[in-house]
C-alpha positions in Angstrom: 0.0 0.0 0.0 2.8 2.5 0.6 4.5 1.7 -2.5 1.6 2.5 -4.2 0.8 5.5 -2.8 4.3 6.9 -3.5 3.9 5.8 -7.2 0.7 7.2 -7.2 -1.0 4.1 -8.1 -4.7 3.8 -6.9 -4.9 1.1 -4.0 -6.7 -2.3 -3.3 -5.6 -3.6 -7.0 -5.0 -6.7 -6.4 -7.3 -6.9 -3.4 -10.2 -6.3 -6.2 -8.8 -8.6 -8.6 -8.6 -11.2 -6.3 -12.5 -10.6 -5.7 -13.3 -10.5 -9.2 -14.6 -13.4 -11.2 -10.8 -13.5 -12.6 -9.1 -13.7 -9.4 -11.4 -16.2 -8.1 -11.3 -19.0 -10.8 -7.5 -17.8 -10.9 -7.4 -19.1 -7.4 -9.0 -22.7 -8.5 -6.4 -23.4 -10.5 -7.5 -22.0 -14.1 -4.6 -21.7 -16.6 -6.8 -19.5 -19.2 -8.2 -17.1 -16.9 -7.5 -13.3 -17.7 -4.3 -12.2 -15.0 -2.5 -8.9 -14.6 -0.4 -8.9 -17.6 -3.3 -10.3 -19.6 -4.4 -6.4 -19.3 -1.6 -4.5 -18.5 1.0 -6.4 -20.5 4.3 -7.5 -19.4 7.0 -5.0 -20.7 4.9 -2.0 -21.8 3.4 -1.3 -18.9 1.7 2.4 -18.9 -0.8 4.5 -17.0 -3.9 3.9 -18.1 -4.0 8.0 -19.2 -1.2 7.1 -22.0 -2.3 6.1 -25.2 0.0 3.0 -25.6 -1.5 1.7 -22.5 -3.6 -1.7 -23.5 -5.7 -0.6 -20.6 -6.3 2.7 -22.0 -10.4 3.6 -22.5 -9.2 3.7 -26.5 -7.6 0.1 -26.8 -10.5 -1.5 -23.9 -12.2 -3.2 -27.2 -8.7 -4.9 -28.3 -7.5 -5.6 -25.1 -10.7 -7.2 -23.5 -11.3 -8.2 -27.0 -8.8 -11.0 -26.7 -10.7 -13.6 -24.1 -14.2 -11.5 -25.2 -14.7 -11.8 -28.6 -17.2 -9.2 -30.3 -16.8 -7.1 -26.9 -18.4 -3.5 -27.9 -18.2 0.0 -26.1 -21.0 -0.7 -23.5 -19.2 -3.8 -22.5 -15.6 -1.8 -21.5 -17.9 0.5 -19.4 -17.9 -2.0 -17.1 -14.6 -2.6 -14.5 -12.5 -5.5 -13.3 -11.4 -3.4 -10.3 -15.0 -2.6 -9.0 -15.9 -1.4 -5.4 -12.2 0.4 -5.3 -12.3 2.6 -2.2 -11.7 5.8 -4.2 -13.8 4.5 -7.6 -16.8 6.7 -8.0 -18.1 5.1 -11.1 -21.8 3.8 -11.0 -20.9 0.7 -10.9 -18.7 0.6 -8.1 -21.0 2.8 -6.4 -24.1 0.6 -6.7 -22.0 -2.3 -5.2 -21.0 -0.3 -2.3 -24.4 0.7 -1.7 -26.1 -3.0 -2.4 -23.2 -4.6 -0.5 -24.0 -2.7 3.0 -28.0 -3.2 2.5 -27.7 -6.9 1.9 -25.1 -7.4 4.7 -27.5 -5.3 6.7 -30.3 -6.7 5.8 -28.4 -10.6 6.2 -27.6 -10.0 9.6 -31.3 -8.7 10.7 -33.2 -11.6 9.1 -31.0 -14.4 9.7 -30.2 -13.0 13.7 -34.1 -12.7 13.9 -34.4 -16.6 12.5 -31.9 -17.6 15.0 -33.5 -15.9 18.0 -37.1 -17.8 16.7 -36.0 -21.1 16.7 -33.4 -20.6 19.7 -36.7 -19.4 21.7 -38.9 -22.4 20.6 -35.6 -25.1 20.8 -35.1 -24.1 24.3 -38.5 -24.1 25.4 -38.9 -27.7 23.6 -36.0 -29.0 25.0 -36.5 -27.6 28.6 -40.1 -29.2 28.9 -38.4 -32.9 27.3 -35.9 -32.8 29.9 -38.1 -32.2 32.6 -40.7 -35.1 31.3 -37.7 -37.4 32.1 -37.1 -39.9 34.7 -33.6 -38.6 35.3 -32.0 -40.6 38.4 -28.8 -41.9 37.4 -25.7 -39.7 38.4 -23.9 -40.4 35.5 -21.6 -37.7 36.0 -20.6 -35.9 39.5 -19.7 -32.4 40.6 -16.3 -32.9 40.5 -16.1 -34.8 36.7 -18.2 -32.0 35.6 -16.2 -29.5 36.6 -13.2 -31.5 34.7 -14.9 -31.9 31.7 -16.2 -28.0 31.7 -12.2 -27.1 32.2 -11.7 -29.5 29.8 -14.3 -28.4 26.7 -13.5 -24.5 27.4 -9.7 -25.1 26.7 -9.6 -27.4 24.0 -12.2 -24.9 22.1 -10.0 -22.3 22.8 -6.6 -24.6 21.8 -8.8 -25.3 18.0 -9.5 -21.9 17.9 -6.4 -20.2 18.3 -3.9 -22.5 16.8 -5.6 -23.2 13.4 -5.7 -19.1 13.3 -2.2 -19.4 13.0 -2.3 -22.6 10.4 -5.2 -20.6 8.4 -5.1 -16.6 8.9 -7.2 -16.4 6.0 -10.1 -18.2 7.5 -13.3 -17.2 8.9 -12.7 -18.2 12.4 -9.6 -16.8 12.3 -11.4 -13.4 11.4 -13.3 -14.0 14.1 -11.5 -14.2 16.8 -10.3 -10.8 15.6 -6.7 -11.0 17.3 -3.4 -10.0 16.6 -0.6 -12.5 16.4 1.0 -11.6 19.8 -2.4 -11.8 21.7 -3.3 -15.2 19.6 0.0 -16.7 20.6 -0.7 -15.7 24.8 -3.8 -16.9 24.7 -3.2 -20.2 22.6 0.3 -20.7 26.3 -2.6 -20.2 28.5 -5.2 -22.9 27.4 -2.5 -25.1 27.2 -1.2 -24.6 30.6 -5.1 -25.0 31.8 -5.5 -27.7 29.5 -2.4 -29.4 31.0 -3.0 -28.3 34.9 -6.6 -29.9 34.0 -4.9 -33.3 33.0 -2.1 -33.5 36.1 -5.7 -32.5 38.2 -7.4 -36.0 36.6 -4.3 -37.8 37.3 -4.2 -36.7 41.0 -8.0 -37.5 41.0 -7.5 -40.9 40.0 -4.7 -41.8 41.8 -6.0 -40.8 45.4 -10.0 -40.6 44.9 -12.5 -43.3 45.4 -14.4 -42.3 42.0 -11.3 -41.3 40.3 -10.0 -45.0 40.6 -13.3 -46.8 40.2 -13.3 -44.4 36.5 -10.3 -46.0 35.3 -11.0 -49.7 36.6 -14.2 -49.0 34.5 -12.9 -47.5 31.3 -10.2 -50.3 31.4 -10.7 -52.1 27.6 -12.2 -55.5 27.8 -12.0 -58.9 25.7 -15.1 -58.1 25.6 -15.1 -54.9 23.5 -14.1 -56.2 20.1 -17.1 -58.4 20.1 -19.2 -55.5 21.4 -18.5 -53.2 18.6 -18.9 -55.8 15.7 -21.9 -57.3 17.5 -23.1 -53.6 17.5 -22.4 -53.2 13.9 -24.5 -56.4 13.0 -27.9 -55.1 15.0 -27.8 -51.5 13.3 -27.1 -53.2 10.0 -30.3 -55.8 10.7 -27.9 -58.6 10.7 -28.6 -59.7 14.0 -31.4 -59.5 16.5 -29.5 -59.3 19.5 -28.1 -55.9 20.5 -24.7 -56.1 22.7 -25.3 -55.1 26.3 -22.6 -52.7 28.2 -21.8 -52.0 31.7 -21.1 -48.0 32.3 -18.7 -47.5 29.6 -19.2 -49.1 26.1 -16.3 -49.6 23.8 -17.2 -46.1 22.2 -16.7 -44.4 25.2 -13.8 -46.4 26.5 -11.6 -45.2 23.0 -12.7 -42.2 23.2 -11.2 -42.0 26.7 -7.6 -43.2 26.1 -7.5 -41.4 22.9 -7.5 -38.2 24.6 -5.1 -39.1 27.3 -2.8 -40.2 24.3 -3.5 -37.1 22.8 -2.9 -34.6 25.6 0.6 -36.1 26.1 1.5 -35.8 22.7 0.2 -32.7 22.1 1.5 -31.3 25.8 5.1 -32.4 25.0 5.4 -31.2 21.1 3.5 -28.0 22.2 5.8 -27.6 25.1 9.3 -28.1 22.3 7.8 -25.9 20.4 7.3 -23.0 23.3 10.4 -23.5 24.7 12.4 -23.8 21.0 15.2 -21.9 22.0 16.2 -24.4 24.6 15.2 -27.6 23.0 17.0 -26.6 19.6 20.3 -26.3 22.0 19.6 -29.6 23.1 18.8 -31.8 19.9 18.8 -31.0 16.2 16.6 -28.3 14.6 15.1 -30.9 12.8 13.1 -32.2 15.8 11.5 -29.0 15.9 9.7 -29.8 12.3 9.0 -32.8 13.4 7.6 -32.0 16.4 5.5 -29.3 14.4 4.2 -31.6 11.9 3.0 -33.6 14.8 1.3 -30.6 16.8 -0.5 -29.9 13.8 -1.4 -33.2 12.7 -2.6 -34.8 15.9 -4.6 -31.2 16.2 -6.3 -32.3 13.3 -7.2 -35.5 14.1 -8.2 -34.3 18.0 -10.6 -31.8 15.9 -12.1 -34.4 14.0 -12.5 -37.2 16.4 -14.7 -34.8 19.0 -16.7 -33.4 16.0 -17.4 -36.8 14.3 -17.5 -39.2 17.3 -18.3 -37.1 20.8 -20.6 -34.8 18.8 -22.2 -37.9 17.6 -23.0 -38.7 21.4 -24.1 -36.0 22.8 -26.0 -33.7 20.1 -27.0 -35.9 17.1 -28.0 -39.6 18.2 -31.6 -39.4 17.7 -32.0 -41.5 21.8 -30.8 -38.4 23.4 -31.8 -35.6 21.1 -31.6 -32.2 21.4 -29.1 -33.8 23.8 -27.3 -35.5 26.5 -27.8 -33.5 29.1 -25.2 -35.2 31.4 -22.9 -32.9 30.5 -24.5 -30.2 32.5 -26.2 -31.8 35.3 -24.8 -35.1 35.3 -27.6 -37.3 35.6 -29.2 -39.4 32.8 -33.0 -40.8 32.5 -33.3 -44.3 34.3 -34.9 -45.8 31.2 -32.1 -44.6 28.9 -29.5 -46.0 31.2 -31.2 -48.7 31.6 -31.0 -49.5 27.6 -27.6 -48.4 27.3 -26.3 -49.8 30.5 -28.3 -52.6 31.4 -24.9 -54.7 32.7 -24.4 -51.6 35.5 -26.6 -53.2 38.1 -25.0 -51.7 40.9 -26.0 -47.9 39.6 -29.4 -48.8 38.3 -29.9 -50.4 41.6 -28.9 -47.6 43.6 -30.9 -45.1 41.4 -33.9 -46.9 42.0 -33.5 -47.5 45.3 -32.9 -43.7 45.8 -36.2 -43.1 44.3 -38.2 -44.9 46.2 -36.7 -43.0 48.9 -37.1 -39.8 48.0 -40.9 -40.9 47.1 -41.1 -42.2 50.3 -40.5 -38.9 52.1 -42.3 -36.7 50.1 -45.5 -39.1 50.2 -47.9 -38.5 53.3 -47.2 -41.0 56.3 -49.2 -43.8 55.5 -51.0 -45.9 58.7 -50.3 -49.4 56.7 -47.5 -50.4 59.2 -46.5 -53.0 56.5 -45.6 -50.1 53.9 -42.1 -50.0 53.7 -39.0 -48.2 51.3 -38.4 -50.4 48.2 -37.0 -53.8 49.3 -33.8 -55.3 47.8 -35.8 -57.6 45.7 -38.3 -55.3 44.5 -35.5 -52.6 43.4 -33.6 -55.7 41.7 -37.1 -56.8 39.6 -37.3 -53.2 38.6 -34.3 -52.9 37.5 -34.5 -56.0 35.5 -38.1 -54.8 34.1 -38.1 -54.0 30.4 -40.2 -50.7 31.0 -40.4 -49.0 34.7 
């Protein structure tokens, strides 16, 4: 931009060029397509204002002429460079004016369609989740909190590192930061995103829960049979539909993927913050390599949540809009019940917690042979196809 403004050459050329139906099929790879010394030549390059200048208004028809055969003078009224800050032609004009009333107009329709169905999904979704039998703790205070940590970081890790990988994109546009602020906040979510994962090692290391979590998200001989077992019912090849205690094979990969991935993704990230040290210690070539890795297993990280956590928690048509476990950490006894039916122990407590909580809130009753849900009866209920 300061080169051109000292050779007095109007700015946003090639910006405009690059938005023009030229610069666009230029970019998908078209050999043909008109470039800049299809109009302005190669060696005798002039100002527009000389007469030898191929884009002067006098040699448009020849010039344009040459991909645009039968071109006439209404045709070369019309610019490649249109919407140029300083252009005051109609045309560029027009597009300024139609550009800010449709992006106007884009963001008042499409916000007001948003806020309509974000009014009626929330009201729809509120009333199904309170129609539920929810009773099973899935999930406690202290795993929600991990997994909050957890979600908030990893977003922000996604966010900020494929800004750098793709400046040009939208949600690197978005975030609207500059490189220095990017870089600070991409440390920080990986320090929390690492203090998170020394905090779950800790947990299950001294923590009733934490250590019953891994015993139960152990892989099984079981799990290989599970998932091809599974694969036969939803493809109507068999009639029997595998049966899982708390964690199914889904949820057990998805488990020790991501403690796989946070190591490998903690250690290249940390080479790659601390370069300077690590490139005195080993050969600059385990920098690259530990780059390629960063962004690779970033990728796949990405993927995986999108393709096979998404799948779990917004777009299996059981739980839709939903699992809400997530946020409150309970699930619906019937659902667990289908999708869980080997975790006696919780489906038993859950039900025998109902009955309790039944029990109090119902008036005292002068049967002196009424009594809290027995053993048995819990068990039977459990066992019962539909509660």
């Amino acid at each position: 931009m300061r080169l051109a403004q000292e050779l007095g050459i109007p700015g946003s050329r090639a910006t405009t060029y690059l938005q023009s139906y030229h610069g666009l099929a230029s970019k998908l790879g078209s050999q043909v397509v008109a470039n800049c010394a299809s109009c302005h030549g190669v060696h005798n390059i002039l100002p527009s204002s000389d007469a030898r200048s191929t884009v002067n208004k006098a040699n448009l028809i020849k010039t344009c002429g040459q991909c645009h055969p039968g071109v006439t003078e209404k045709f070369i009224l019309g610019k490649v460079h249109v919407d140029a800050p300083l252009s005051a032609d109609i045309g560029s004009v027009a597009v300024r004016w139609i550009r800010q009333f449709y992006l106007g107009m884009i963001a008042a329709v499409i916000g007001a369609m948003l806020l309509h169905n974000l009014i009626i999904w929330r009201r729809k979704a509120v009333l199904r989740r309170q129609t539920q039998h929810r009773l099973v703790t899935r999930m406690n205070h202290n795993q929600r909190y991990q997994h909050l940590v957890l979600l908030i970081s990893f977003i922000t890790l996604v966010l900020t590192g494929f800004a750098l990988k793709f400046p040009d994109s939208w949600f690197a546009t978005l975030l609207g930061m500059s490189e220095k602020v990017r870089g600070i906040t991409h440390r920080m979510a990986g320090i929390i995103l690492i203090s998170a994962g020394v905090y779950h090692l800790v947990y299950v290391l001294l923590t009733r829960d934490g250590r019953r979590l891994v015993r139960d998200f152990l892989p099984g001989p079981n799990d290989a049979t599970d998932a091809w077992g599974t694969l036969r019912y939803y493809l109507g090849f068999s009639g029997k539909r595998p049966e899982f205690a708390r964690f199914n094979y889904a949820e057990k990969a998805e488990y020790w993927a991501l403690v796989w991935g946070l190591i490998v993704m903690a250690g290249t990230g940390i080479m790659l913050w601390a370069k300077v040290s690590f490139g005195n210690l080993l050969p600059r070539w385990w920098l690259d390599i530990a780059t390629a890795i960063h962004f690779y297993e970033a990728v796949l990280a990405t993927l995986a949540i999108v393709v096979w956590h998404f799948y779990q928690v917004f777009f299996d048509p059981d739980i839709y809009p939903m699992n809400w476990t997530w946020w409150d950490g309970k699930m619906s006894f019937e659902h667990y019940r289908e999708e869980h039916a080997l975790d006696t122990d919780t489906l038993l407590q859950a039900a025998q917690a109902d009955q309790a909580a039944e029990s109090r809130e119902s008036p005292v009753q002068e049967n002196p042979d009424s009594s809290p849900l027995s053993t048995k009866e819990a068990e039977e209920e459990v066992a019962a196809p539909n509660k």
